[in-house]
C-alpha positions as CSV (number, residue, x, y, z in Angstrom):
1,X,90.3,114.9,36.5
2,X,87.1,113.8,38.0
3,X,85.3,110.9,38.3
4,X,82.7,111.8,35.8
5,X,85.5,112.8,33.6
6,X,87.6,109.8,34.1
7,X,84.6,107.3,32.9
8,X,84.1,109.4,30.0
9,X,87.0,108.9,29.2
10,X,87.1,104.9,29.5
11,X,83.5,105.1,27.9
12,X,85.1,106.9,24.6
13,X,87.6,104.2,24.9
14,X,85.3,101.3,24.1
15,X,84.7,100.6,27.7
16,X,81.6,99.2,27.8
17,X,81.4,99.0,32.2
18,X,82.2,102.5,31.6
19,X,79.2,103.2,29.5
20,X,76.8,101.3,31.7
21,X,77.9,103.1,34.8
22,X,77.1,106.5,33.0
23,X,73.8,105.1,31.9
24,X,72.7,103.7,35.6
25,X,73.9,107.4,37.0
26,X,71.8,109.3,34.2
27,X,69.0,107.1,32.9
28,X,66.0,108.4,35.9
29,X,66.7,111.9,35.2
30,X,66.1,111.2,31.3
31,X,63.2,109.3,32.2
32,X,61.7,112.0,34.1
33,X,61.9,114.8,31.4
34,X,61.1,112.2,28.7
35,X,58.0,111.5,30.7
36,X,57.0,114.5,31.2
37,X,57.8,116.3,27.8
38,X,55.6,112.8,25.8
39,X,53.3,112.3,29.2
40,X,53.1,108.8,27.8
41,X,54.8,105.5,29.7
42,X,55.8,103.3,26.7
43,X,56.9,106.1,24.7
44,X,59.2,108.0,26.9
45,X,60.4,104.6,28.1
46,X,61.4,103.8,24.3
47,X,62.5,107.5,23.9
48,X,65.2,106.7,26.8
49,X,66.5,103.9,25.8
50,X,67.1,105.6,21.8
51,X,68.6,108.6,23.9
52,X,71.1,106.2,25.0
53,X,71.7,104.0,21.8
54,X,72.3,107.3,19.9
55,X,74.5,108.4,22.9
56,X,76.5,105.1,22.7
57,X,76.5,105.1,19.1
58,X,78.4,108.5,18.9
59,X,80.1,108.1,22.6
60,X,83.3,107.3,20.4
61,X,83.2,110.9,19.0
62,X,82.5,112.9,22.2
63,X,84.7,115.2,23.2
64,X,85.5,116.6,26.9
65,X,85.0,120.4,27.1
66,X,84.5,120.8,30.8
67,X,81.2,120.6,29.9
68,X,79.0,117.9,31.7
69,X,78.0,114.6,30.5
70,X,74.5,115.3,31.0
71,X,74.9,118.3,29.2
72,X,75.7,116.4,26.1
73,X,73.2,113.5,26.9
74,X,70.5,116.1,27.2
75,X,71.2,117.7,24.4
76,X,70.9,114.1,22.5
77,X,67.1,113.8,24.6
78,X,66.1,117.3,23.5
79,X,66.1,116.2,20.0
80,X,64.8,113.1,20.2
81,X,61.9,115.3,21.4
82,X,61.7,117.0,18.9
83,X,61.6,114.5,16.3
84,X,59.2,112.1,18.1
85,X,56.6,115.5,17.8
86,X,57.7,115.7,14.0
87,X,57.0,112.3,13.4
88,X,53.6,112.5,15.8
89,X,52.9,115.7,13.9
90,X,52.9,113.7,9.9
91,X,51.5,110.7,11.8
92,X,48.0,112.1,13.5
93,X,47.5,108.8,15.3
94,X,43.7,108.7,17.4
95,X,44.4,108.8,21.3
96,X,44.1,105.4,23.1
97,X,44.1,105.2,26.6
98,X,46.6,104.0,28.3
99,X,46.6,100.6,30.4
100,X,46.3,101.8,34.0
101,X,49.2,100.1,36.1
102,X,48.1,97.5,39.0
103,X,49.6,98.7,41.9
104,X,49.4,98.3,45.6
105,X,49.5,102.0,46.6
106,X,46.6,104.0,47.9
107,X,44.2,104.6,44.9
108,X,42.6,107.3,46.2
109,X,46.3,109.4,46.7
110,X,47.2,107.6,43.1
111,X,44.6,109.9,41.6
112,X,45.1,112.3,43.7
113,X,48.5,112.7,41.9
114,X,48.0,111.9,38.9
115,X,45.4,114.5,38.6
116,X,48.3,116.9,40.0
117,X,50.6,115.7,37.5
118,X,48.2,116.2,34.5
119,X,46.9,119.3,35.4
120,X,50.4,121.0,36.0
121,X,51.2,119.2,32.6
122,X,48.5,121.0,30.8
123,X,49.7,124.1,32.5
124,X,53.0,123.6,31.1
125,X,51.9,123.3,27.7
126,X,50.5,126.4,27.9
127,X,54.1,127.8,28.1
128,X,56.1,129.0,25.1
129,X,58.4,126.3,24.0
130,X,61.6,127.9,25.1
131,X,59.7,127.6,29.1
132,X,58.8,124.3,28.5
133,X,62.0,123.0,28.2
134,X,63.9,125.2,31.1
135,X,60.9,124.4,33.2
136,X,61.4,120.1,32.0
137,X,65.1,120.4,31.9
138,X,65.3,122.5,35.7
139,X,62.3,120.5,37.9
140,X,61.6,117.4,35.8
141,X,65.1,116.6,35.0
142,X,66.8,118.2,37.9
143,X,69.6,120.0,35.7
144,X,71.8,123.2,37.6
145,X,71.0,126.3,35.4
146,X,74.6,126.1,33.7
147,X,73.6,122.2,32.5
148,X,70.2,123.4,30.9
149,X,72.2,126.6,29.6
150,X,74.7,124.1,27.5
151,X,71.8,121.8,26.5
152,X,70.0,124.4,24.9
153,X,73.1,126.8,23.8
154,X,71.7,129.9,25.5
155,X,73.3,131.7,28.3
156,X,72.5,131.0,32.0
157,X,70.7,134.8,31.9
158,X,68.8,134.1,29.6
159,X,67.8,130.1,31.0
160,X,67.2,132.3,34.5
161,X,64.8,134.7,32.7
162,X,62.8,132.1,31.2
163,X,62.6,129.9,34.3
164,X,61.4,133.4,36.4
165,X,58.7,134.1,33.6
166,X,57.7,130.0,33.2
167,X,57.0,129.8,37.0
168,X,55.2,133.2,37.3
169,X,53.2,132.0,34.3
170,X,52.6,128.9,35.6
171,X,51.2,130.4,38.9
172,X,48.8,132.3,37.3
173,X,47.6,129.3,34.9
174,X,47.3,127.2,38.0
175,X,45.7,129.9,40.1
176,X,42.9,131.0,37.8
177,X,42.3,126.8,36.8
178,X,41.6,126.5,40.2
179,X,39.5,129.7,40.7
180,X,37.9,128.6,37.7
């Protein structure tokens, strides 16, 4: 049994250590694809943390199938997605900027990157939606083809085919913005 495994296991239990420890190991990779797929602070921040309520909420009923943690937990984030955009969607709120954050890093290499950031963001939502989230769930997230492959339900070919066509697209997005 392995370590992951074995707290689980102690998690389904009622552990509540157990939990914590899975959260602290997981909760920066479901930050990063949160904050990339909403490319807002306060709302991937609040998306997290109901990733993990839900997950704790139903930890009690997981089951281990030799299938990773993550995979489960990212399945949980990848709807949570999806109904933050439904919600958004019957909402139509107006844009408001958001606060920028005081830092002490270089300002100049702050925008620097965050113009990086947005403008492969853009690029991204270019994509079909199947790319989007192999491309968020693979970079952003940092999941090993077979992870994304359970989180989705596909099969690792076909998460391989559309990470090979979402970076070749990307490339030529980025290229001709830049030509442009």
């Amino acid at each position: 049994m392995s370590s992951e495994e074995n707290l689980v296991r102690q998690a389904v239990d009622g552990n509540q250590q157990a939990f914590t420890r899975l959260y602290d190991e997981h909760f920066d990779k479901v930050y990063r694809y949160m904050r990339f797929r909403v490319s807002n602070q306060a709302e991937a921040e609040d998306l997290t943390q109901e990733v993990f309520l839900k997950a704790l909420q139903a930890i009690g009923s997981y089951k281990w199938r030799d299938v990773p943690f993550a995979s489960w937990l990212f399945r949980i984030a990848h709807n949570q997605v999806i109904d933050h955009f439904r919600k958004q969607s019957k909402q139509k709120k107006a844009p408001l900027e958001e606060a920028a954050a005081v830092s002490m890093e270089d300002p100049v290499a702050m925008a620097e990157q965050k113009s990086e950031i947005e403008e492969l963001t853009s690029a991204v939502k270019e994509l079909p939606s199947a790319q989007q989230e192999v491309i968020s769930l693979r970079f952003i997230a940092g999941l090993p083809i077979a992870e994304v492959a359970r989180t989705l339900g596909k099969s690792e070919g076909t998460v391989k085919a559309l990470q090979f066509n979402g970076t070749v697209s990307l490339r030529r997005i980025l290229s001709g913005k830049g030509n442009g």
